[in-house]
ZAMARGU-4260 file (C-alpha; in steps of 0.2 Angstrom, whole numbers, plus 5000, padded with zeros to 4 digits):
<rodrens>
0) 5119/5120/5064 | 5116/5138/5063 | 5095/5145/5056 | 5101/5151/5042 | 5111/5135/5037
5) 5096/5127/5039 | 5086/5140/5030 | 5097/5134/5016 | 5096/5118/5015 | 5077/5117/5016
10) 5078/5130/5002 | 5086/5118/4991 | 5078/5104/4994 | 5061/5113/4991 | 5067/5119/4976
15) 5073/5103/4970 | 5058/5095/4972 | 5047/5105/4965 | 5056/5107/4949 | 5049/5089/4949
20) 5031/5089/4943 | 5022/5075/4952 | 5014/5060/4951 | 5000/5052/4947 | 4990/5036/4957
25) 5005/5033/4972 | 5011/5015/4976 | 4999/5007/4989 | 5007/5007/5007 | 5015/4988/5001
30) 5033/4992/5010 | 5037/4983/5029 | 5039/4994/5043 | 5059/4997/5047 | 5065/5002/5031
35) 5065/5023/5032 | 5056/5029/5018 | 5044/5016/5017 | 5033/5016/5036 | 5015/5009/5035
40) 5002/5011/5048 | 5004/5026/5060 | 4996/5019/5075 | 5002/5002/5086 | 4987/4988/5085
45) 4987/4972/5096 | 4991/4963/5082 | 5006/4974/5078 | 5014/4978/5093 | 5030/4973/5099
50) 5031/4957/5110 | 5049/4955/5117 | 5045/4939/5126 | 5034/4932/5110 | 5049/4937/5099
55) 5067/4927/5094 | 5082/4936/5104 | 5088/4950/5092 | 5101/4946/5080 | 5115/4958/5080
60) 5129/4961/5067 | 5138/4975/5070 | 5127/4989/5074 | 5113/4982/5065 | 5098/4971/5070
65) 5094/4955/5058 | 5076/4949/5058 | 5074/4931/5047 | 5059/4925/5045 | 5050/4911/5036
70) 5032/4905/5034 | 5022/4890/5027 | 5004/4891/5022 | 4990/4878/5017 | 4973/4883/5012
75) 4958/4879/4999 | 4952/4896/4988 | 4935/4888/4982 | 4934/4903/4967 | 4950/4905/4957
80) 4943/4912/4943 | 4929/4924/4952 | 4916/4917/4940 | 4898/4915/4945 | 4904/4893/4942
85) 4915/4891/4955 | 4931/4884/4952 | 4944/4879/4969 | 4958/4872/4971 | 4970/4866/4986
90) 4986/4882/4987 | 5002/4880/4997 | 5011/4897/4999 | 5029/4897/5004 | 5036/4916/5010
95) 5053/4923/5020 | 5060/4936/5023 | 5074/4947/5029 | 5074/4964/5038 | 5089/4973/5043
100) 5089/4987/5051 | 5103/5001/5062 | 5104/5001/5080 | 5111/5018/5080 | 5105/5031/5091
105) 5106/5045/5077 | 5101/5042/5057 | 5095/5026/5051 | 5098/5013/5038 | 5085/4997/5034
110) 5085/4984/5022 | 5070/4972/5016 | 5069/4959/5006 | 5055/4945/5004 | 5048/4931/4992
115) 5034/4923/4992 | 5027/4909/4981 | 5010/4901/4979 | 5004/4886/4972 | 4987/4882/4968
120) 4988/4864/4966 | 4972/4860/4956 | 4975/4878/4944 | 4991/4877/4940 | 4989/4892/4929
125) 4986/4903/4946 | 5002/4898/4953 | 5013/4913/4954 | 5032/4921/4964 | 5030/4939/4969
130) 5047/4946/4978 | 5053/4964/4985 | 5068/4973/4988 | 5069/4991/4995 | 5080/4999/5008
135) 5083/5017/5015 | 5090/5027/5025 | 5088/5044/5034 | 5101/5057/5039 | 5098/5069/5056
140) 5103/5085/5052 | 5100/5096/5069 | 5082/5095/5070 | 5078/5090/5051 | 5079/5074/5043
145) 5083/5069/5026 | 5075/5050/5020 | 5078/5042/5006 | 5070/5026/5001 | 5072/5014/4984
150) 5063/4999/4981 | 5059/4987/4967 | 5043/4975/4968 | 5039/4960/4955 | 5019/4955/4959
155) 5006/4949/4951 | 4987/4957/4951 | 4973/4948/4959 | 4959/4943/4950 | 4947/4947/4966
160) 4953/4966/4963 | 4939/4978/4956 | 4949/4985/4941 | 4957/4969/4938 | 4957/4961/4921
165) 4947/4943/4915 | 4965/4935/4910 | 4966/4918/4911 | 4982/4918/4922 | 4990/4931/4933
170) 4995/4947/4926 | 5015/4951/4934 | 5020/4967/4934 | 5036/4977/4942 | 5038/4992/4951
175) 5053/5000/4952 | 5050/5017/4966 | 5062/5029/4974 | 5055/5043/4988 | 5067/5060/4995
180) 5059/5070/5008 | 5067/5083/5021 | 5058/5087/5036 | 5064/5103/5043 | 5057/5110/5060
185) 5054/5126/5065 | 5048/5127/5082 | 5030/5120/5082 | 5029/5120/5062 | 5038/5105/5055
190) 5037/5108/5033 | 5041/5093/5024 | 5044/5096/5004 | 5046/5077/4996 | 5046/5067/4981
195) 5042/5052/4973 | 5047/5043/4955 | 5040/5026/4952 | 5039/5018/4934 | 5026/5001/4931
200) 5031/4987/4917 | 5017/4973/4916 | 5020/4958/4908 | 5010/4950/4894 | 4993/4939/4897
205) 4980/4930/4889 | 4962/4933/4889 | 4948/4920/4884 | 4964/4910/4876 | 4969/4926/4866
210) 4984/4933/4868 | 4985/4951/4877 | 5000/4964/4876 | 5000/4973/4895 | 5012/4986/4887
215) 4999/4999/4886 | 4999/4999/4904 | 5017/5006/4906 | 5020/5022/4917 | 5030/5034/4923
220) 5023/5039/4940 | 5029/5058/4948 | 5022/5066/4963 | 5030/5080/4970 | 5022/5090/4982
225) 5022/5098/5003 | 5017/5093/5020 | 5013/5107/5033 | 5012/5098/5050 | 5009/5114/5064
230) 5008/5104/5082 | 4995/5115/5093 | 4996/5100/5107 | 5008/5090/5110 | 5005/5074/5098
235) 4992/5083/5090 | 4995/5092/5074 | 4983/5103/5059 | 4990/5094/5044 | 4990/5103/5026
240) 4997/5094/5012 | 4997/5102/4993 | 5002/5089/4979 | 5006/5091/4961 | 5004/5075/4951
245) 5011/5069/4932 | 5009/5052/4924 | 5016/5048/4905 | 5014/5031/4897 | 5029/5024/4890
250) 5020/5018/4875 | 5007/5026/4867 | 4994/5015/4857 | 4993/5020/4839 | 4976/5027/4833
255) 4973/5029/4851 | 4972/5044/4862 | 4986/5047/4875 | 4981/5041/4893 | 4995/5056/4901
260) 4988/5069/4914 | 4992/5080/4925 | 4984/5084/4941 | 4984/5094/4957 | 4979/5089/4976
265) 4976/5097/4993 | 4970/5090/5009 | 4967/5097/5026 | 4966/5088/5042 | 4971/5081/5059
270) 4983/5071/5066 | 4978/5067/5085 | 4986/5055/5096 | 4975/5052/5113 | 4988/5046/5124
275) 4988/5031/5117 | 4969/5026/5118 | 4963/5036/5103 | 4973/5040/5087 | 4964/5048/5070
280) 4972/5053/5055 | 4961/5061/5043 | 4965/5070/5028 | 4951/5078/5013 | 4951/5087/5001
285) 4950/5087/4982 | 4959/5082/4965 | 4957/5088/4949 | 4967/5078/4935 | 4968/5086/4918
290) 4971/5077/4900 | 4979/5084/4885 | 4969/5071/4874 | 4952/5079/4870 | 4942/5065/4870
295) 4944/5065/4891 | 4936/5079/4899 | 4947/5085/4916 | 4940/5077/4931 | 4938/5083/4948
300) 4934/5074/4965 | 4934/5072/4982 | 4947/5065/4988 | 4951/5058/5008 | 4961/5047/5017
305) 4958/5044/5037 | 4961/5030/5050 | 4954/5029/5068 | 4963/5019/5081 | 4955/5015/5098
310) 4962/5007/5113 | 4950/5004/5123 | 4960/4993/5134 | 4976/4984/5130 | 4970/4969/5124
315) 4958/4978/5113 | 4961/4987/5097 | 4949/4993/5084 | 4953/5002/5068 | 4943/5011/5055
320) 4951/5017/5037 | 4945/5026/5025 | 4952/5029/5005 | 4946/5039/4990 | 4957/5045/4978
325) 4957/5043/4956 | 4966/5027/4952 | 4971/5022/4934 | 4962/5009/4924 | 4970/4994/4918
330) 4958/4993/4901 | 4963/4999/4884 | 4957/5018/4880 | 4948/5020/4901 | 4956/5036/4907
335) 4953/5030/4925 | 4940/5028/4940 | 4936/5036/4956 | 4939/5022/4968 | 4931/5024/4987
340) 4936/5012/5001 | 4932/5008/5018 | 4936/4994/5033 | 4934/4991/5051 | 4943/4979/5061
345) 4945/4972/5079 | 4960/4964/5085 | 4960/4955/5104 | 4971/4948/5116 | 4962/4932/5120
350) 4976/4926/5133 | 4994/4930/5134 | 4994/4919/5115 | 4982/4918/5108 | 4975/4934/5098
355) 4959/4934/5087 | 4954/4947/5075 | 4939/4951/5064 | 4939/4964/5049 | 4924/4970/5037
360) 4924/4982/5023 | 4917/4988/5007 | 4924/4993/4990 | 4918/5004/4975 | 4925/5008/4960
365) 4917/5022/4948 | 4925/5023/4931 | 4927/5041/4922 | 4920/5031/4904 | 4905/5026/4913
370) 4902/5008/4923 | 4904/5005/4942 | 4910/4990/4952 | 4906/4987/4970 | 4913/4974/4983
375) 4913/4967/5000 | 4926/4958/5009 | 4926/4950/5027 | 4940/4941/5037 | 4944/4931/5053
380) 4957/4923/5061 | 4966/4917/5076 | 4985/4915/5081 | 4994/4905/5096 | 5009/4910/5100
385) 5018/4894/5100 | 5034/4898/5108 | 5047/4915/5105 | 5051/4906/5088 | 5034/4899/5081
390) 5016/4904/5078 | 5001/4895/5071 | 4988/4904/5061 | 4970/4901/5055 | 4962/4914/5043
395) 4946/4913/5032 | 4943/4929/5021 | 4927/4933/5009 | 4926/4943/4995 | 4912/4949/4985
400) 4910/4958/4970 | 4896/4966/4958 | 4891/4977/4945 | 4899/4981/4927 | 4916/4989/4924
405) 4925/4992/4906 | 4929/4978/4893 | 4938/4964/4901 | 4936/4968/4918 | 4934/4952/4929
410) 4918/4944/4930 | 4907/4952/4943 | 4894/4943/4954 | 4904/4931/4960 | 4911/4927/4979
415) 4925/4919/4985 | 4931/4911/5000 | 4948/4907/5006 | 4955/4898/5020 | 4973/4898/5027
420) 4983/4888/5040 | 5002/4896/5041 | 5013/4893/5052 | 5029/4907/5055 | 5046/4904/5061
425) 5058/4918/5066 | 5076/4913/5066
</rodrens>
């Protein structure tokens, strides 16, 4: 393909998207690796690496691989409700899962899909089914790559969330998300213009016994924006990303102002892989988010996202993250909150396997109406590599929480502990 046909279709593309305004709070990284369109974590982790000999024998159909998967879990949450009188029950969770994804040595093409339902034997109110479906695919074209990506969650909030409403039972909500980009290189410069539309419908609750329409919480989510990646080293890359961000409420509340804004990101950073033994991706910069409603005044913040990866041998991985960004409330009449986020974790190759890990991290939310929530959480676990088609696992986690958010946030001073044994089969 000759420059200027390339020329011409990056044109397009960057045209296209940014006739599309943006979006506002994006979709957390919730989508599995191997669907295009939907990767997760940018380095490879002890925990997360690939083990041929640990692993069933590929399925093939055709020129595509089919990875099956199911799990059983049992466990005690001794805090259901995350209420200063603590409330457990006895859960059983039940997941699988299928991932499908192309062989080919040019373009891609994946498919995911996964359920998941859990039971809390002694709540039955807190028993819930979350399930996904997304897929995507990328087209090589010369140098460039066009990925799409489509997905459609159905899941349920948890309660241990800062943010997260007092209901009496689960709030489910669905997700319906598509992303377009085009990475097109030129020499050292790769530009990447992309898109994303995702609209949220949450289902209906009860708080205190009284019943609770969610439908104020519907959105229309669009982010539109550019990613500059100029690689001065190999595997090492200055990283500029400009964003433009748009959010409309599909129902507006009578005798209520109008939650819609629009609002505008840059970042700057690095992307720096260490030959495998260091890996940091950090991104800051600032968002401003405006409102055409008068009683919210615009808003402007810092804004970041980063993770650290060290290596220091290779049975030793350990990972810092760091999130800030303006997130949307779920209260009636709260414009939103500035919510900061950080975690540290270690993962370790014990013996051929059995892998341990330990995680620790802190939370806070600050709310643009005034009110602040803060939280802790803390995790540990081991798993034994039973044979190429079982593993055993043992997890305990801990969350904390305090402080005072908006009207019917979840109680606050409260923490909770949960333990997990779960055993995975891949067929």
């Amino acid at each position: 393909m000759g420059t200027r046909d390339r020329l011409w279709i990056f044109a397009t593309a960057l045209i296209l998207l940014l006739l599309q305004q943006a979006l506002g709070a994006g979709l957390s990284e919730i989508f599995t690796e191997g669907v295009p369109g939907y990767g997760t974590a940018p380095g490879v982790t002890v925990q997360s690496r690939a083990r041929p000999d640990a692993e069933p024998p590929p399925n093939r159909v055709g020129g595509f691989l089919v990875k099956p998967q199911l799990e059983e879990s049992v466990g005690y949450d001794d805090n259901v409700f995350n209420g200063p009188n603590r409330r457990g029950s006895w859960l059983v969770g039940t997941s699988g899962s299928l991932l499908i994804g192309s062989g080919w040595s040019r373009h891609a093409f994946g498919v995911f899909l996964s359920a998941t339902d859990t039971r809390y034997l002694g709540q039955s109110l807190q028993s819930r089914t979350d399930g996904t479906v997304s897929f995507g695919g990328s087209l090589d074209i010369g140098r460039d790559k066009l990925t799409l990506g489509v997905a459609h969650l159905s899941l349920h909030e948890n309660r241990s969330d800062l943010n997260a409403l007092a209901s009496d039972r689960p709030v489910g909500f669905r997700v319906d998300d598509i992303r377009l980009s085009y990475a097109a290189a030129f020499d050292r410069l790769t530009i990447v213009p992309e898109a994303e539309l995702s609209v949220w419908h949450y289902g209906d609750t009860t708080v205190l016994g009284q019943f609770a329409r969610q439908a104020y919480r519907d959105r229309s989510l669009l982010r539109g924006g550019t990613t500059l990646r100029y690689e001065f080293a190999p595997l090492r890359n200055v990283v500029l990303v400009a964003r433009a961000l748009s959010q409309r409420y599909l129902e507006p509340q009578p005798n209520r102002p109008s939650l819609n804004s629009t609002g505008y990101q840059v970042l700057v950073g690095l992307d720096y892989d260490g030959d495998t033994v260091w890996r940091a991706r950090l991104l800051a910069g600032g968002e401003t988010r405006r409102f055409p409603a008068a009683q919210y005044r615009a808003h402007t913040a810092m804004i970041a996202e980063g993770e650290l990866t060290w290596n220091p041998t290779g049975m030793t991985t350990v990972r810092a993250s760091l999130t800030r960004s303006i997130e949307d409330a779920a209260q009636e009449g709260v414009a939103g909150f500035t919510y900061t986020t950080g975690k540290l974790g270690i993962d370790h190759e014990l013996m051929r396997d059995v892998l341990i890990n330990a995680s620790a991290g802190l939370r806070h939310a600050a709310y643009l109406q005034g009110g602040q929530q803060s939280g802790a959480s803390f995790g540990t676990g081991a798993t034994w590599l039973f044979n190429r088609y079982a593993r055993v696992s043992a997890t305990y986690d801990l969350n904390t929480a305090r402080g005072a958010g908006p009207l019917n946030t979840a109680a606050t001073g409260f923490a909770r502990d949960v333990a997990l044994m779960t055993v995975r089969l891949g067929l």
